[in-house]
Each structure stands twice: as structure tokens, then as C-alpha cells.
C-alpha positions in Angstrom: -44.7 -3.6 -14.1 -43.7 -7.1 -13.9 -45.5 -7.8 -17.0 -44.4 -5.6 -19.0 -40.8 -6.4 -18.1 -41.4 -10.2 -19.2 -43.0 -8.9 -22.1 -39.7 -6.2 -23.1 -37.3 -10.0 -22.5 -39.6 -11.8 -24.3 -39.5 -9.3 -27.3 -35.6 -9.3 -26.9 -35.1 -12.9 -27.8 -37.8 -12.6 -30.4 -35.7 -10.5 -32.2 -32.3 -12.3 -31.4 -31.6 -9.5 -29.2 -29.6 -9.5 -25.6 -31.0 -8.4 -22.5 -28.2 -7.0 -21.4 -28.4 -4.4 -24.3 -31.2 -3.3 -22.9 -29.2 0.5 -22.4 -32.5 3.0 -23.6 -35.2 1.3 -21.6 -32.6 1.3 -18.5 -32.5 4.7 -19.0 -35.6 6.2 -19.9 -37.1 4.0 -16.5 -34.3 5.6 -14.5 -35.2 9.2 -15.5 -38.5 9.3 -15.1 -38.7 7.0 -11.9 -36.8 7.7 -8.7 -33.5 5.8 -8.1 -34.8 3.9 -5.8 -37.9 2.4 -8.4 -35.3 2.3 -10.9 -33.3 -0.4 -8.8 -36.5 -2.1 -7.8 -37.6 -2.6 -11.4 -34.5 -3.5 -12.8 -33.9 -6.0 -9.9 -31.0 -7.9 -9.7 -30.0 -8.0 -13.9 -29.5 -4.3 -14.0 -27.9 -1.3 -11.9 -30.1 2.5 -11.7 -28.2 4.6 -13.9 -27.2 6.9 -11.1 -25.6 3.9 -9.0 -23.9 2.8 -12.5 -22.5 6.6 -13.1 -21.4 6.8 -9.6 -19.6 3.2 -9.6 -18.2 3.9 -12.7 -16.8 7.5 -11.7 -14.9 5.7 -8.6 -13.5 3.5 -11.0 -12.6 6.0 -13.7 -11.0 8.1 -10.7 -9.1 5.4 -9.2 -7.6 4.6 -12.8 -6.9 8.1 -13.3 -4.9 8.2 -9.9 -3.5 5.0 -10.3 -1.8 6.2 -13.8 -0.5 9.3 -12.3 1.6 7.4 -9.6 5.5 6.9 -10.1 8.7 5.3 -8.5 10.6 7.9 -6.2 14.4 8.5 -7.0 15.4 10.3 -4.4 14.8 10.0 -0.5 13.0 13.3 -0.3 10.4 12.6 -3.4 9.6 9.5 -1.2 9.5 11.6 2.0 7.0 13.7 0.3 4.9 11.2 -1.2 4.1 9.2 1.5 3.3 12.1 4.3 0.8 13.2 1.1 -0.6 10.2 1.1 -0.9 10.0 5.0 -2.3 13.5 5.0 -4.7 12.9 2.2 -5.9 9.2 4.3 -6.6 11.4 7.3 -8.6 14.3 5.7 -10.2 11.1 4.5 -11.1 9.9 8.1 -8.7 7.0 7.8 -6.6 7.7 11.2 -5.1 4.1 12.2 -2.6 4.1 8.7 -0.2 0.8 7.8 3.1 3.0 5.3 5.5 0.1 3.9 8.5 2.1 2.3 11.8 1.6 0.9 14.7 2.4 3.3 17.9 5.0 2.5 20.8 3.0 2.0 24.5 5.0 1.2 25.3 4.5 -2.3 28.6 2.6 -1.2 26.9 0.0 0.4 24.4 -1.0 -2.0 26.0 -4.2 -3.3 26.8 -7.6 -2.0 29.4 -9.3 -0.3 30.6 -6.2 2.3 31.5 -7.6 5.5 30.4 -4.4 7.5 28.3 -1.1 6.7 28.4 2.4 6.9 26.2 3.6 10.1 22.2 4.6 8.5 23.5 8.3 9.2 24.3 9.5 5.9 23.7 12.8 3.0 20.4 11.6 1.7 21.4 13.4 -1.1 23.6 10.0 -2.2 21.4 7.8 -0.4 19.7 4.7 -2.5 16.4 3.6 -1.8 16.2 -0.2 -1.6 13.9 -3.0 0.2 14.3 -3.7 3.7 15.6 -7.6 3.1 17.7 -9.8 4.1 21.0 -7.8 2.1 20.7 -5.6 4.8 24.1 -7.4 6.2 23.4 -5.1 9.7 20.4 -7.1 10.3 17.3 -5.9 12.1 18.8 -2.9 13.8 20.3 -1.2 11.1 17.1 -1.7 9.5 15.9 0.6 12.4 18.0 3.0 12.0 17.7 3.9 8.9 13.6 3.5 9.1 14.2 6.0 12.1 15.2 8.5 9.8 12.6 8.1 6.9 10.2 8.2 10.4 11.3 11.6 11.0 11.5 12.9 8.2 8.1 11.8 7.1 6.8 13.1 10.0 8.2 16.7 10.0 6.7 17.0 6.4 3.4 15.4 7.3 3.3 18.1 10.5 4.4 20.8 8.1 1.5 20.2 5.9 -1.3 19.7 8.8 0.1 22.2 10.9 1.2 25.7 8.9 4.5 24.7 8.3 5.2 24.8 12.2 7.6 21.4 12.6 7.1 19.2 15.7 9.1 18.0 18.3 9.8 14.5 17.8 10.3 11.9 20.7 11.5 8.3 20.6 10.3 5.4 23.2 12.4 2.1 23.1 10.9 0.8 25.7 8.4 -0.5 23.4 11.0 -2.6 22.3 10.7 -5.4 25.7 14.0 -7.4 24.1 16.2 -4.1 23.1 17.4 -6.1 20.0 14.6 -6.2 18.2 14.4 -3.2 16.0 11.0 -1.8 17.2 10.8 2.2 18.5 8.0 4.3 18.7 8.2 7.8 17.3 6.2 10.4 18.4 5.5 14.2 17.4 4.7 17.2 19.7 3.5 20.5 18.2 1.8 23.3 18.7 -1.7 21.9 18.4 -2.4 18.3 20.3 -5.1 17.1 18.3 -2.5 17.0 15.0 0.4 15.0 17.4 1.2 11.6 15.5 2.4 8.4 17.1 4.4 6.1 14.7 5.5 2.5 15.8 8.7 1.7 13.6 8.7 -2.1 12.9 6.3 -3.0 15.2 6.4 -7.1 15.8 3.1 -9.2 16.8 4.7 -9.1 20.2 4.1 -5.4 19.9 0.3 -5.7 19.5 -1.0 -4.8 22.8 1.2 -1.4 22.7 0.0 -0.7 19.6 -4.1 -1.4 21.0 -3.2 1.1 24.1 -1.8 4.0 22.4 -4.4 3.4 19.7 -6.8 3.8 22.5 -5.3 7.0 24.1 -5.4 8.9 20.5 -8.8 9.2 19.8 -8.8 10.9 16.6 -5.0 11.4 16.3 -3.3 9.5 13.6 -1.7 6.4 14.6 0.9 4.6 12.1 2.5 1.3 11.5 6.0 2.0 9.4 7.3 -1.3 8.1 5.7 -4.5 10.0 8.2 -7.6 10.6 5.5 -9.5 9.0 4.8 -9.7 5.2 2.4 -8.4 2.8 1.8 -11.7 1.3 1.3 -15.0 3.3 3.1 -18.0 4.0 1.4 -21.5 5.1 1.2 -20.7 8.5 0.1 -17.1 7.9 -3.3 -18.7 6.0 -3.7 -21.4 8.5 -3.6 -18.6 11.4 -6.3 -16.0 9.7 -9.0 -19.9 10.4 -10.9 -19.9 13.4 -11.1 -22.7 16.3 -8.0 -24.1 17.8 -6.1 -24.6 15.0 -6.2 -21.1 14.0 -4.8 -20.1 17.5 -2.1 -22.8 17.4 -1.1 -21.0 14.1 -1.3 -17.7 15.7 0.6 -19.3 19.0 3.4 -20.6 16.1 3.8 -17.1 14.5 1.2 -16.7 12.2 0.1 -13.0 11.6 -3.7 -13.7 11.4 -4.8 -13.0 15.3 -2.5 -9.5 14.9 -4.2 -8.7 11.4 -7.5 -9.2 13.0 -6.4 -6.9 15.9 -5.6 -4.3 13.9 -8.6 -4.8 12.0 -10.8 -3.9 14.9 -8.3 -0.9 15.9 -9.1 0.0 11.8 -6.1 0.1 10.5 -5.8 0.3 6.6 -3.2 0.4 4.0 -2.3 3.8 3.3 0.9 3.8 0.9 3.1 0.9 0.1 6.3 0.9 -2.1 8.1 -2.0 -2.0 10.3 -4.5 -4.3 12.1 -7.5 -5.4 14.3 -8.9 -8.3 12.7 -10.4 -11.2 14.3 -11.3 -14.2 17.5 -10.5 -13.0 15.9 -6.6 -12.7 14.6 -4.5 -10.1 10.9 -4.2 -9.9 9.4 -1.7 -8.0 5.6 -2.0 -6.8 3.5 1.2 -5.7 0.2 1.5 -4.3 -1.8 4.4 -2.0 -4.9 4.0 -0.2 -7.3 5.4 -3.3 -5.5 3.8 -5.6 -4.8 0.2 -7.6 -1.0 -1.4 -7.9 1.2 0.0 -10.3 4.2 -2.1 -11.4 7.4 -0.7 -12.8 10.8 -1.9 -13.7 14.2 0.0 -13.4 16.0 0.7 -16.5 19.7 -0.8 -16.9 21.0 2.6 -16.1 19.3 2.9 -12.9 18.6 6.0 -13.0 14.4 5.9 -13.7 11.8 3.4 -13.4 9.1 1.9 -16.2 5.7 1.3 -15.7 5.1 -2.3 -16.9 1.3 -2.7 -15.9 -1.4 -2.3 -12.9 -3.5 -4.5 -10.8 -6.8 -4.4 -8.7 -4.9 -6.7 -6.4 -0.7 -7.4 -5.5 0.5 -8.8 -8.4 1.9 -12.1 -7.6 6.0 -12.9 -9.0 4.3 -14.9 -12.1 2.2 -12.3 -12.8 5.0 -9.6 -12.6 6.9 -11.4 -15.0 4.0 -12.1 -17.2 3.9 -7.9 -17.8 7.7 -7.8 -18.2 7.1 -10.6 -21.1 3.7 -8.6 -22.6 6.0 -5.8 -22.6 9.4 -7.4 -24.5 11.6 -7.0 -21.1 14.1 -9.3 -21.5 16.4 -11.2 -19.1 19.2 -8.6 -17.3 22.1 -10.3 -17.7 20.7 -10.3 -21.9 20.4 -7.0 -22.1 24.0 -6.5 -20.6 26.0 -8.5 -23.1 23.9 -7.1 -25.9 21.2 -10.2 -27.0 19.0 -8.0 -26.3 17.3 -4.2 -26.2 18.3 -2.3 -23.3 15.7 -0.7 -20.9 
């Protein structure tokens, strides 16, 4: 065996050939030899054909669901695609679920420079969806309370589709909230079944951590979400130095860092289950999407605000230089450009 492979590379260059375009000997070996002799001949340069057509189907069908996503407009297409995504997670064993959303804003309150806002209770039907940043001029609480409502909501749908259409009761703790100020609730459902009840913290803190391991502990098998951490996606130089080991890690932790609650939560199992998010880049709003079974799809909002463009996809989050880099590939111009007419509107 071994001889005869030296003797096949051997030919190969004889001929000016590669050995990676060894495709019909790769094949022929792997259908007339178990998998598992396929791999062991092949060693380390090549892949059995069954583990290549299986690795290549997961990619294909993560592609495939990555190019169906979109940008919600409205409040209830959002509502709908996340508890979808939470559902699907779960059927897919994944029951300790991370959901990063956009929040309902009222449509009269989405610019800058009000001194006060509306209370969160409002007609969705009107209701923007932006970022939970720092133009929220209500600050951390009316973050909460208008990620209390998507919470709801989210969960009556999720309990609609897990439970025959029978919605839940839905109870709110505070007390998980030691400070009262700091925008963290717990939500949690009570149907007719137990074993489908949800617990959801709301913009759970790292000071939250050891309420999240307890009830994470009394589920079992019930789902257990995180809605909106405090702490980013991305990290920061004490968020790097915090995910080292030793004493400096801890003193990073100790600081603020979110490495000793990520590795927490980690153990508990906790996973990424659907994240829509967004910022401003060139002067436009780019929106990024991603589920659990998927990759990141970027899109950017056209100047009438009324639908979003895809503008590229990425194994990992794209980072703001990348972002831009598709909005150049693309021909997206500057905002305030395409306002005063230098350029193509989107």
C-alpha cells in the first residue's frame, strides 16, 4: 500500500502533475475500500470521499441558509424570527440560547437631540427597530422596557409554536436585579406542559452570573435564555486580557472584563442562537444578522428606509473595516453623497 502510494506521487511529478489532483484514484480507493481504509490510505493529504461529501454538504447547507436570511422591518417579522430560531436551536438540543435583538423604538423618537421619551409602551405597528446604544437618552431602564416587551412577545410565539398554540403565562422577577436600577428582569413562562416552560434573563449583567448558573441548574432540559447581555459581542483590552489565565486574567475579570462570565456560561453551554444587531457606517445604517446554523450576513438600509441590502457574508463578525470594505466592493457611497445627489442613491 505504502508503495504503491509513493509510486502514484512519484508518477505525478514525472508527468508535471499535482498531487492534489489526484480526484479518480481518491475515489476509486474510497469505493471499493471502507471509509475508514479510505482515510487510513489517504492519510493526512487527502479526506475519504464520504467525509469530503458530508463536509461539503454542511457547508453548502449553511450557505444556502445563510443566503435565505433578511433584515426584519417590522417588530412582529422580528418576533417571529427569533422564537424560529430559538425553537429550531432547541429541537436541535441546544437548550442554554444567547438572542441579541434590536429593540422597538416609537417612530417619534427615533432621532437625536430629544430631551425626554415616550414610555417603551407603544403600537408596534409604528414602532422602529433600532440598536440598544447609547441614543437611548432613557438610559438602561428604558432599554428594559422596551426589551421586556420584545421578551414577551418572543416568548408567547416561541410557546405557541412548542406548545399547540396554547400561550403561556408569563411572570417577571426583579429581584434578580440586587441594585433595582440596573435594567436586569427575569421573564418566565408557565403553560400547560412544564417541561416546555422558558426562563429568559433580560440584560443579564456579570454580577448576574450566579442567578443565571442556579436557574440553569433547576431547568434540566428546559430552555434557558440570555436576551441582550450588558457586555459586547466584540472585545475591548480588558475583555482579551480577562479570557488569560493566572492572576492577571482574574484581575481583568475583578476590573470588568467578561472572560470569567463567558467561561461560565461556557460550562452552563450556552451558544449563540440569533443575533441582529447594528451600527452606522458610512454615514448609513448597517444591519448584521446571524442564527445558530448559519454564517453573518451584512446589509445596508436604503436612503428611503424602508428595506435593507445585502452587501456580503462572513464565516466570522465582520469587523467595521471589513463592513466598509463590502460597501466599497459594492459602489455604496458616502450618505450624506447620495443625499445631495454626487452620487447613486440606494
Amino acid at each position: 500500500m505504502k508503495i504503491s502510494f509513493q509510486l502514484a506521487v512519484w508518477t505525478a511529478l514525472f508527468l508535471g502533475t499535482n498531487v492534489s489532483c489526484f480526484s479518480t484514484p481518491k475515489m476509486n480507493s474510497a469505493r471499493t475500500m471502507g471509509t475508514k481504509e479510505a482515510s487510513l490510505y489517504h492519510g493526512a493529504l487527502f479526506m475519504s470521499a464520504t467525509e469530503k461529501t458530508e463536509t461539503e454538504s454542511s457547508s453548502t447547507n449553511t450557505a444556502d441558509r445563510t443566503d435565505k436570511l433578511y433584515i426584519p422591518i417590522s417588530f412582529d417579522e422580528m418576533v417571529r424570527q427569533s422564537s424560529s430560531a430559538m425553537k429550531d436551536a432547541y429541537e436541535n438540543g441546544v437548550t442554554r440560547q444567547m438572542v441579541r435583538i434590536l429593540l422597538p423604538r416609537s417612530s417619534e423618537n427615533d432621532q437625536l437631540g430629544r430631551m425626554i421619551e415616550d414610555d417603551a409602551e407603544m403600537d408596534m405597528r409604528s414602532a422602529v427597530l433600532v440598536p440598544p446604544d447609547e441614543t437611548w437618552q432613557g438610559g438602561i431602564m428604558q432599554l428594559y422596557r422596551a426589551a421586556s416587551i420584545a421578551t414577551r412577545s418572543m416568548l408567547r410565539e416561541y410557546s405557541k409554536n412548542v406548545a399547540g398554540g396554547v400561550p403561556p403565562r408569563l411572570n417577571e422577577d426583579r429581584s434578580v436585579d440586587e441594585s433595582g436600577v440596573d435594567g436586569i428582569g427575569l421573564w418566565q413562562t408557565q403553560g400547560a406542559s412544564p417541561q416546555d416552560d422558558v426562563s429568559c434573563f433580560v440584560q443579564p449583567n456579570q454580577e448576574a452570573m450566579d442567578a443565571i448558573e442556579n436557574i440553569s441548574n433547576q431547568a434540566g432540559g428546559r430552555l434557558v435564555a440570555l436576551l441582550n447581555p450588558q457586555w459586547r459581542i466584540t472585545d475591548d483590552a480588558l475583555d482579551a486580557a480577562s479570557r488569560s489565565e493566572g492572576l492577571f486574567g482574574n484581575l481583568a475579570s475583578f476590573l470588568g472584563g467578561k472572560g470569567d462570565s463567558l467561561r461560565r456560561l461556557g460550562e452552563l453551554g450556552f451558544d449563540n442562537t440569533y443575533i441582529l444587531e447594528g451600527y452606522v457606517c458610512r454615514g448609513g445604517n448597517i444591519r448584521f444578522i446571524k442564527r445558530f446554523d448559519t454564517d453573518w450576513a451584512v446589509f445596508a438600509e436604503n436612503d428611503a428606509a424602508t428595506d435593507y441590502i445585502k452587501v456580503g457574508k462572513s464565516k466570522a463578525r465582520p469587523t467595521y473595516q471589513e463592513v466598509d470594505a463590502m460597501l466599497e466592493e459594492k459602489g455604496i457611497s458616502l450618505k450624506y453623497a447620495r443625499d445631495i445627489g454626487l452620487a447613486p442613491k440606494l
